[in-house]
C-alpha positions in Angstrom: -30.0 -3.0 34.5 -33.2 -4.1 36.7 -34.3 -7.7 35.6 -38.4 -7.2 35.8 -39.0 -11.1 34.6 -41.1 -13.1 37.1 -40.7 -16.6 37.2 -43.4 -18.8 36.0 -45.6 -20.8 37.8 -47.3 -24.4 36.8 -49.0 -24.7 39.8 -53.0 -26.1 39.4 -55.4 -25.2 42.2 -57.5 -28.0 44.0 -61.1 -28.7 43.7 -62.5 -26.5 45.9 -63.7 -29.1 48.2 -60.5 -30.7 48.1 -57.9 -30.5 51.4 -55.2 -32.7 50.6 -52.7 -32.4 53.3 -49.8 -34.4 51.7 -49.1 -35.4 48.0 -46.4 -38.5 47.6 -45.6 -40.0 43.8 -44.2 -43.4 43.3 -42.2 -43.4 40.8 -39.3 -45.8 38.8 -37.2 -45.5 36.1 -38.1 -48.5 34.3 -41.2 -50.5 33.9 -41.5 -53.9 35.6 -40.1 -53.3 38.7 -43.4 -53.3 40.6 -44.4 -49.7 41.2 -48.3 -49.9 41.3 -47.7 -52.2 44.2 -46.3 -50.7 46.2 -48.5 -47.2 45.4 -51.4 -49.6 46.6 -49.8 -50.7 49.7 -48.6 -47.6 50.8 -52.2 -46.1 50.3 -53.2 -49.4 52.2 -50.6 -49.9 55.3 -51.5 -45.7 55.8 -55.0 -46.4 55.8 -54.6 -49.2 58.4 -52.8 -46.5 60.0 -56.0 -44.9 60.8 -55.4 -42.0 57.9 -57.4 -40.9 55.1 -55.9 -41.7 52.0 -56.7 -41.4 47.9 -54.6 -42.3 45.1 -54.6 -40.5 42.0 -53.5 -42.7 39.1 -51.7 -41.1 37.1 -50.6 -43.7 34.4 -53.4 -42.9 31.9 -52.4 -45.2 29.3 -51.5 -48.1 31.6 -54.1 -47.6 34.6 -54.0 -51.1 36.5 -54.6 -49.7 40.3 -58.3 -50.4 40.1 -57.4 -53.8 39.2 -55.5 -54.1 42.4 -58.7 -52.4 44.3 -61.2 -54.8 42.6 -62.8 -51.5 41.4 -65.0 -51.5 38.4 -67.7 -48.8 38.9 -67.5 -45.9 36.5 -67.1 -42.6 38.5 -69.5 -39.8 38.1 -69.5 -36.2 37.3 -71.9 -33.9 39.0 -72.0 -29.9 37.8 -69.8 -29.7 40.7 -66.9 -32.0 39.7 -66.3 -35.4 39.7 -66.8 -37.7 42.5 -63.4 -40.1 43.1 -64.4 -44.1 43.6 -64.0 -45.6 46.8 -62.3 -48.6 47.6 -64.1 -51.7 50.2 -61.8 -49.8 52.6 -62.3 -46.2 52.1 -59.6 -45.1 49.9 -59.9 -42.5 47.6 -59.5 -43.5 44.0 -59.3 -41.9 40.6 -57.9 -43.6 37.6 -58.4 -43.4 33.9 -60.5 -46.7 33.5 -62.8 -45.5 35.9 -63.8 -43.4 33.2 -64.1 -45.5 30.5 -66.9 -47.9 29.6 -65.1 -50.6 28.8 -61.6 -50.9 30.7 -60.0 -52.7 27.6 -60.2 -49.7 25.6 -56.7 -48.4 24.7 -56.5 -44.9 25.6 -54.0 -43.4 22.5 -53.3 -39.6 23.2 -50.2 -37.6 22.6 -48.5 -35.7 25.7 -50.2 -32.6 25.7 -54.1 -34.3 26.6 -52.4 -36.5 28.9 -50.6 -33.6 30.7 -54.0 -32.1 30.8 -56.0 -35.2 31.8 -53.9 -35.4 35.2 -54.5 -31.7 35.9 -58.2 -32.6 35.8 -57.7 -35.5 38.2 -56.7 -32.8 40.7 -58.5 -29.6 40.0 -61.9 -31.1 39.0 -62.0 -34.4 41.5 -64.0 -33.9 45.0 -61.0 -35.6 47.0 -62.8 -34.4 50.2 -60.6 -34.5 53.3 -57.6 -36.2 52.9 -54.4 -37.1 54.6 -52.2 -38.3 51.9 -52.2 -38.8 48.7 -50.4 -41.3 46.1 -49.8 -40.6 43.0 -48.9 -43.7 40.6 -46.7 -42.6 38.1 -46.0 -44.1 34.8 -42.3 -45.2 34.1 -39.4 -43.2 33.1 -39.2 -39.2 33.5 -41.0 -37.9 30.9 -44.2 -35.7 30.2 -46.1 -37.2 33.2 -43.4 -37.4 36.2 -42.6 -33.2 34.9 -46.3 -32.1 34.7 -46.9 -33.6 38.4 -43.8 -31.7 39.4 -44.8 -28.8 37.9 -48.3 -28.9 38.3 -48.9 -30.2 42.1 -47.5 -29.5 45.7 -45.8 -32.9 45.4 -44.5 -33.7 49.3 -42.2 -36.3 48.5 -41.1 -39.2 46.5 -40.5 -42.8 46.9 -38.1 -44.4 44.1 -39.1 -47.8 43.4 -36.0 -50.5 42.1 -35.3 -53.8 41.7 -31.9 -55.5 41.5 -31.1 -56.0 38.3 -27.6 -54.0 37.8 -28.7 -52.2 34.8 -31.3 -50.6 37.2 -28.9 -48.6 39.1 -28.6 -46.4 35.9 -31.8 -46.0 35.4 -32.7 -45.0 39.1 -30.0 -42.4 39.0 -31.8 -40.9 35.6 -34.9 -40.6 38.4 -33.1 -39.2 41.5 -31.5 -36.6 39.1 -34.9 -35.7 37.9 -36.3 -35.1 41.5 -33.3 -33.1 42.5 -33.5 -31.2 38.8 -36.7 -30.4 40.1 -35.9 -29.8 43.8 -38.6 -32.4 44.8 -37.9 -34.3 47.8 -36.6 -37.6 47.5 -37.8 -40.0 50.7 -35.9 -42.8 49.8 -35.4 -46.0 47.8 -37.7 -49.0 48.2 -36.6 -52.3 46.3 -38.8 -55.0 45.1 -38.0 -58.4 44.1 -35.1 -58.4 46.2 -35.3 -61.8 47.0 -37.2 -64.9 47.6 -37.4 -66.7 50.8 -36.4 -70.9 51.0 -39.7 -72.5 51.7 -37.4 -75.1 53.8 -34.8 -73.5 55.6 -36.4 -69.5 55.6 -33.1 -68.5 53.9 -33.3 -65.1 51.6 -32.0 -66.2 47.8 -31.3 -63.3 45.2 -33.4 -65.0 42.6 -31.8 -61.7 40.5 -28.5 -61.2 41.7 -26.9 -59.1 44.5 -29.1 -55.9 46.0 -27.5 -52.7 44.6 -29.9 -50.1 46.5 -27.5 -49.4 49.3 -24.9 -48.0 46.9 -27.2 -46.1 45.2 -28.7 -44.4 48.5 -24.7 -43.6 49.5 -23.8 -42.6 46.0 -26.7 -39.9 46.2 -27.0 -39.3 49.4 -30.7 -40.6 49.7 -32.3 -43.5 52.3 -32.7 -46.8 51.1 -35.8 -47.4 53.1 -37.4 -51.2 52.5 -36.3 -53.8 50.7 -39.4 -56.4 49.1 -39.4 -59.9 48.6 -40.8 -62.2 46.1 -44.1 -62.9 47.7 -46.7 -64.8 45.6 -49.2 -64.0 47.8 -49.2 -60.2 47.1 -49.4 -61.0 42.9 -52.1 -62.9 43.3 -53.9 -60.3 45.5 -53.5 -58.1 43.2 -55.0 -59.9 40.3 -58.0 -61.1 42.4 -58.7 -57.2 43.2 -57.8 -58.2 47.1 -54.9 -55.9 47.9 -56.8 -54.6 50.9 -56.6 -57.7 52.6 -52.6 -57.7 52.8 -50.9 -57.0 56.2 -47.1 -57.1 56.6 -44.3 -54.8 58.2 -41.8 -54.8 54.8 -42.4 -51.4 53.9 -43.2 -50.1 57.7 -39.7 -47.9 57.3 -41.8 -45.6 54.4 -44.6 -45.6 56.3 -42.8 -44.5 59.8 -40.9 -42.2 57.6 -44.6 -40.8 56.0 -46.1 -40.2 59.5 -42.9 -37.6 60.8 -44.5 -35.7 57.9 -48.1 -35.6 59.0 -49.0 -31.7 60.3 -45.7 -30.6 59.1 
């Protein structure tokens, strides 16, 4: 007997005056382990690159990457769709609390107008030309990390840890997600992996010993950067000065990034 069922497609359509070339989610398994920085340097080491980049935050009950931009214009809608914010440096930014008119305000929906609020961040935005895109998940692999699966021509995705043992569990939950969902996984990057002696320049484990190379042999994946303790980029961060970081810890993704530019 003939099997007439068609599969069923999520997929959501771009603005119109969208061309986003490449679409990479940060995600982690756990909250805490910084993955809004490193969404906000990737977006900013790629831009230094030379490339045009956006990032669409997708943590719409926690949004905190226009803190990290210094970003506190309200974006507009036009009959035509909605015009993303743009950063000091030219990055492309949509976010929750660039919506709201007070950035304080909690934003308490269930999972179905969330699901639907990041749809609109990528059918109704004007992205305009661009490179690559970031999406900053929230933690965990729930309603959010599935819709953006489902729901976008995700490239890519970098898995954000830290080394804390109990981690390694939770990383595997995300990895098995990805591959549940035959996304591909780019690799592991670790933050708080140590901190360096002011005296002697030595690397301490302020949290114990680095488990992100077993994980990357256990499935198969590249651990890609590993981050330090670095008080310089927290405080950037909460002065809305991210742009203004430079450093070569995570140039490994970004190398890794460019072999996928015109592919």
């Amino acid at each position: 007997m003939q099997d007439n069922r068609r599969s069923v497609s999520f997929r959501v359509e771009p603005h119109p005056m969208s061309k986003v070339k490449k679409v990479i989610a940060v995600v982690s398994g756990k909250g805490g382990v910084g993955k809004t920085l490193i969404s906000s340097l990737l977006a900013v080491f790629m831009s230094q690159r030379g490339y045009q980049v956006a990032i669409l935050d997708a943590d719409i009950t926690g949004p905190s990457i226009p803190k990290a931009f210094g970003l506190e214009t309200q974006a507009q809608a036009t009959e035509t769709g909605i015009l993303p914010i743009e950063s000091r440096t030219g990055i492309k930014i949509m976010s929750m609390n660039l919506l709201l008119e007070n950035t304080t305000d909690p934003v308490v929906w269930r999972g179905p107008m969330i699901a639907s609020a990041i749809k609109q961040f990528w059918s109704e935005v004007m992205w305009g030309e661009v490179d690559y895109m970031f999406i900053d998940l929230p933690p965990g692999t729930g309603d959010v990390p599935l819709t953006i699966f489902q729901s976008l021509p995700v490239d890519g995705i970098v898995i954000v840890t830290s080394p804390q043992e109990l981690v390694s569990m939770i990383v595997a939950k995300a990895v098995k997600m990805a591959q549940l969902m035959q996304v591909p996984i780019l690799g592991l990057v670790e933050n708080m992996a140590y901190i360096k002696c002011p005296d002697c320049g030595c690397a301490i484990q302020l949290f114990g010993e680095s488990h992100i190379h077993q994980i990357a042999e256990e499935f198969g994946i590249d651990a890609l950067a590993q981050l330090p303790i670095e008080p310089s980029l927290a405080k950037a961060v909460d002065r809305g000065e991210i742009e203004n970081i430079s450093g070569d810890w995570l140039n490994p993704v970004t190398d890794k990034l460019e072999m996928l530019h015109g592919v």
